[in-house]
C-alpha positions as CSV (number, residue, x, y, z in Angstrom):
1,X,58.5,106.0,90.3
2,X,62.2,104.6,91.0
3,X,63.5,108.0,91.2
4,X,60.6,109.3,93.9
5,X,61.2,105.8,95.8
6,X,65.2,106.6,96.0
7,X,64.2,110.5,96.8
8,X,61.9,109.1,99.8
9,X,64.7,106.8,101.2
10,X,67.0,109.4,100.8
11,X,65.1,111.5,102.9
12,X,64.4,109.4,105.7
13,X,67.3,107.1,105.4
14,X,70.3,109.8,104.8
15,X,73.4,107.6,104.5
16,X,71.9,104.2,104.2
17,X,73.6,101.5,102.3
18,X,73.0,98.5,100.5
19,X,75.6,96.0,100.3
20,X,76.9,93.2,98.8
21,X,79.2,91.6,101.2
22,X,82.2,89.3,99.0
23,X,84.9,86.9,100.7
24,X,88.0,85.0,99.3
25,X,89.2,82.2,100.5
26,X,92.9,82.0,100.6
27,X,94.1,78.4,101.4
28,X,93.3,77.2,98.5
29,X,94.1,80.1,96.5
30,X,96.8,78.9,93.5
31,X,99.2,81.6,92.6
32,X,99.3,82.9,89.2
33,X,102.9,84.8,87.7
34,X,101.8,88.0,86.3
35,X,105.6,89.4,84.3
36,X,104.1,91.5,82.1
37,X,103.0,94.1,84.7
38,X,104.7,95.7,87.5
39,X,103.2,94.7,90.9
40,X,103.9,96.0,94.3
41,X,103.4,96.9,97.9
42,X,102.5,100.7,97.8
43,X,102.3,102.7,101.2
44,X,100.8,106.2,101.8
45,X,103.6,108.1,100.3
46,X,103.7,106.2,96.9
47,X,100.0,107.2,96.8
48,X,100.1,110.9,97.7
49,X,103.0,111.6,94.8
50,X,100.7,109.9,91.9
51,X,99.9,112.0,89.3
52,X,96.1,110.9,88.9
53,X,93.8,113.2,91.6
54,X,91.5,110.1,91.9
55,X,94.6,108.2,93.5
56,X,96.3,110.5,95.0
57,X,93.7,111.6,97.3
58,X,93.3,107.7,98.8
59,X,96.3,108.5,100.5
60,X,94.9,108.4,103.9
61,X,93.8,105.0,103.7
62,X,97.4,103.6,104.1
63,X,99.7,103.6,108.0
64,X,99.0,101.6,110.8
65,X,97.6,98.2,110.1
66,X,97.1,99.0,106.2
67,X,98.0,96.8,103.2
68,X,98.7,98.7,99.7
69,X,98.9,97.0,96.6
70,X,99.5,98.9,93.5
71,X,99.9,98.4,89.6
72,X,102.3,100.7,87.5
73,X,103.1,101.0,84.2
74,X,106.1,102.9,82.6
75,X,107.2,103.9,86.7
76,X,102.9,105.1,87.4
77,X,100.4,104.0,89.8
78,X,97.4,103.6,87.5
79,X,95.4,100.4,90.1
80,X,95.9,100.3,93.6
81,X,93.8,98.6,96.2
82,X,94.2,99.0,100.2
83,X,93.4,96.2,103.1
84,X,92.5,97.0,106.8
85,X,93.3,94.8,109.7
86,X,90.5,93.7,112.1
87,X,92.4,96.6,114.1
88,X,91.7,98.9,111.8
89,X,88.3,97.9,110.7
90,X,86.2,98.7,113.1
91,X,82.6,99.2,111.0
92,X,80.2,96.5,113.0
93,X,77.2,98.2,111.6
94,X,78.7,96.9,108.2
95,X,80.8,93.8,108.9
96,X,83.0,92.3,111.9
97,X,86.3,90.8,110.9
98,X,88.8,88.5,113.0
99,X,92.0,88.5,113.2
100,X,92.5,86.1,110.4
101,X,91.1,88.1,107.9
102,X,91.7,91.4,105.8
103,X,89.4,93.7,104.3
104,X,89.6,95.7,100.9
105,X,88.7,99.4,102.0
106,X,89.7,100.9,98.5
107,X,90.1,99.7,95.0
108,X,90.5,102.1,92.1
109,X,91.8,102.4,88.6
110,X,93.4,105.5,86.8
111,X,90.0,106.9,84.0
112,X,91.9,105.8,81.3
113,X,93.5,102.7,82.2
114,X,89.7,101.1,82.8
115,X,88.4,98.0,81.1
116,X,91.6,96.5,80.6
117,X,91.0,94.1,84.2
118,X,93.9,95.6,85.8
119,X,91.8,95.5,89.1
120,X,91.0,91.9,89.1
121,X,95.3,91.2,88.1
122,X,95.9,93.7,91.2
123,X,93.1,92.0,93.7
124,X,94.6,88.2,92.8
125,X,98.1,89.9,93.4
126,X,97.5,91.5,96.3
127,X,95.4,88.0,98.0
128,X,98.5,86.0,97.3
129,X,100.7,88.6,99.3
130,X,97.8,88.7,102.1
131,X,98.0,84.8,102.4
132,X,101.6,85.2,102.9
133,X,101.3,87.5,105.7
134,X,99.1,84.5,107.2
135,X,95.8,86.1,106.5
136,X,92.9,83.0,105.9
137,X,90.0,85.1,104.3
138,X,89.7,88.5,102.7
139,X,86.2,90.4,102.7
140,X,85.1,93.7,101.1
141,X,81.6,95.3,100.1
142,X,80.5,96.5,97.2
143,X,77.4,98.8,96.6
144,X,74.6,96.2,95.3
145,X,74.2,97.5,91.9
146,X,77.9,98.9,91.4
147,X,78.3,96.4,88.4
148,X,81.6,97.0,87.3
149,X,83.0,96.2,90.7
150,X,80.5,93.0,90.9
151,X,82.2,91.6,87.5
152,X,85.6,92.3,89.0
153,X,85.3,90.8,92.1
154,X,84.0,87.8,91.0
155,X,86.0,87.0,87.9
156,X,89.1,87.1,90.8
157,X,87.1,84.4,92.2
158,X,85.5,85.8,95.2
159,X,81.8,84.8,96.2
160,X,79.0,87.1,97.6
161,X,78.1,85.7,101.3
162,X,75.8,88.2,101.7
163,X,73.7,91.4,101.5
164,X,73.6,94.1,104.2
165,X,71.1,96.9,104.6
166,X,71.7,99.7,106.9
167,X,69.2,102.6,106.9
168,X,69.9,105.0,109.3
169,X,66.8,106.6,110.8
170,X,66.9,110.7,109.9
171,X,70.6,110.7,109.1
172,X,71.2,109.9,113.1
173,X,72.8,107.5,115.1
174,X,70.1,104.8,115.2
175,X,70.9,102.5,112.6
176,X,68.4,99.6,111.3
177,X,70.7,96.9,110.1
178,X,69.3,94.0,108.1
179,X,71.4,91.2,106.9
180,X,71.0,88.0,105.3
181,X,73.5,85.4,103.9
182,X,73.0,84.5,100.2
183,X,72.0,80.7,99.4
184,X,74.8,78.4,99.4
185,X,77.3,81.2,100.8
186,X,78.0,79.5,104.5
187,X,78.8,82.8,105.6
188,X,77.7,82.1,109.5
189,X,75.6,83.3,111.7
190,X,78.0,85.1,113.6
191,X,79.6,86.6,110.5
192,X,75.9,88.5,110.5
């Protein structure tokens, strides 16, 4: 029944998504020392030359108004994450952003370094270096039943403010967007 259910939706709703929508709260975010791994700022170029396909081909998500963060070990990127700007970020159907805040576009992890929690040591790294660029909040979405992602997010301390639903009607332009902020989240009105 699931399986007809996501066959039907997929039909008519070609492209939706389902959201969870997670923020971070960065002025009272307490930085942690982290010398056992080797963390960085990473732009396009470190990206391109890495060795794994699955980062290497995230390239594109770096330049103008991008923030890369990236883990190595023994001189390789095995975690890197990337940021947009509110001038970069321009998906409204998903999320609006201001000025003060940054949103994580990409996260991903090398196959075989997985499991470790290299992406939640990366994400805390990276929010520290966002607050010192004067950023106030950091948002990003995960898919609603992407688990793995869920755990990591939230063991770096970010909070779910809310769920978005977008269902476009036949694959078009007209989007139905539904969104609703989860109980105790204060996400705002506006933020919706």
């Amino acid at each position: 029944m699931r399986d007809l259910f996501k066959a039907f939706a997929t039909l008519i709703f070609r492209g939706y998504r389902l959201s969870r929508i997670y923020r971070l709260d960065l002025k009272a975010l307490q930085c942690a020392r982290y010398p056992e791994y080797d963390l960085r700022r990473i732009n396009r170029l470190d990206v391109e030359r890495c060795q794994d396909e699955k980062i290497s081909e995230r390239g594109w998500y770096g330049g103008e108004n991008a923030y890369g963060y990236g883990l190595c070990e023994q001189g390789k990127l095995v975690c890197m994450c990337w940021f947009w700007n509110h001038r970069r970020f321009t998906d409204q159907k998903l999320w609006k952003i201001s000025p003060n805040q940054a949103i994580m576009v990409d996260l991903v992890t090398a196959e075989e370094h997985r499991g470790r929690g290299l992406a939640s040591i990366l994400t805390k790294y990276a929010a520290e270096q966002l607050k010192c660029d004067g950023f106030e909040q950091l948002l990003t979405w995960v898919w609603h039943s992407n688990n793995p992602s869920i755990r990591t997010f939230e063991k770096a301390g970010w909070t779910c403010i809310a769920f978005v639903v977008n269902l476009p009607l036949f694959g078009g332009k007209k989007v139905i967007r539904l969104a609703w902020s989860t109980p105790g989240s204060m996400g705002g009105p506006s933020s919706l």
